[in-house]
N, C-alpha and C positions, 0 to 999 in steps of 0.2 A: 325162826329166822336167825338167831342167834349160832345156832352148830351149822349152816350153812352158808353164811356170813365167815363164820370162823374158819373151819371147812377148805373153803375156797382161798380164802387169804394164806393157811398154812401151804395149799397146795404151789400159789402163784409163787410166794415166798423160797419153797424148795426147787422149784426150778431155775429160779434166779442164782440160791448159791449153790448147787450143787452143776448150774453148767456155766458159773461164775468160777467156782474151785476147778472145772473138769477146762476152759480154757487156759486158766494159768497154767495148769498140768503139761496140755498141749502146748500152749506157747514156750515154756521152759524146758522139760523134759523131752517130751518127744519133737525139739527145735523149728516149732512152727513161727517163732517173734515176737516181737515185742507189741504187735497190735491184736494179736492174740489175749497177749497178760491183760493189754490195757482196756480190751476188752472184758473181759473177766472181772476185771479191778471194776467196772464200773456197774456189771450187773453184780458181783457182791455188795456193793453199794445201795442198789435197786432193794437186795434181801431186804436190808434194813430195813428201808423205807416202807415194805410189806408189814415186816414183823411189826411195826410201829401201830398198825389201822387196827389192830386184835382190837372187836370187842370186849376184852377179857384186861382191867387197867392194870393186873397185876405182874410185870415183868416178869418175874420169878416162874408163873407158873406158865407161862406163854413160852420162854426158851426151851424148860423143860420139856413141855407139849411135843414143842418143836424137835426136839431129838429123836424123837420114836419119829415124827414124819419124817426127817431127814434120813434117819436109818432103812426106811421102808420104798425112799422115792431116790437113793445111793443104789440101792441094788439094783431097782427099775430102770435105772441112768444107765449102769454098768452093763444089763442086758442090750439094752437098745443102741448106747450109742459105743459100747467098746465089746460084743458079743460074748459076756461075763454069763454064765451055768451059775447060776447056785444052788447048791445041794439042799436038802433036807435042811439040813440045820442053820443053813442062815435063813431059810425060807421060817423055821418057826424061831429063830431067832428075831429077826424083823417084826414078827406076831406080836409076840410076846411084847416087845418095846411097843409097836404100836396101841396094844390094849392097856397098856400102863399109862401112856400119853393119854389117851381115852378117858382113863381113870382121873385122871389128874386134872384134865381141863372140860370134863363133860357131866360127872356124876352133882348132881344137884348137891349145895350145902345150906345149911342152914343160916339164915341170919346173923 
């Protein structure tokens, strides 16, 4: 219950900043406004409140986690919502980070 619990929270979590960061982008850069940003600002806000429910009380290693997810669910973003290719290499780059994040907040420790 615990890695799907987690799981699911890291996934909810990446969607909030990464189409929290991908409105500011639009609102600012590609001059969509300012209810765009504020939009954005609020589901960045949202991340947080995600990354907060981690079964896992250790902050430290729940952000970390969270980087390989965020690495992994940027590129997913990019395909879907701005028609971004990625090659080979960011495809086993994303891997890699992801199986590290794996490592860090899933391999059993001891006591």
């Amino acid at each position: 219950m615990f890695f799907l619990k987690s799981a699911l929270l890291f996934v909810v979590a990446a969607l909030f900043e990464i189409g929290g960061a991908w409105l500011v982008w639009q609102g600012l850069r590609e001059h969509r406004g300012w209810l765009w940003v504020g939009g954005g600002v609020i589901a960045l806000g949202l991340y947080g409140v995600f990354a907060a429910f981690q079964p896992d009380a250790n902050f430290a290693r729940v952000l970390a986690t969270y980087g390989g997810v965020f690495i992994v669910g940027s590129i997913l973003w990019g395909v879907v919502a701005d028609g971004f290719r990625p090659d080979r290499w960011d495809v086993i780059g994303a891997l890699i980070c992801l199986a590290g994040a794996a490592v860090i907040m899933y391999v059993p420790r001891g006591a």
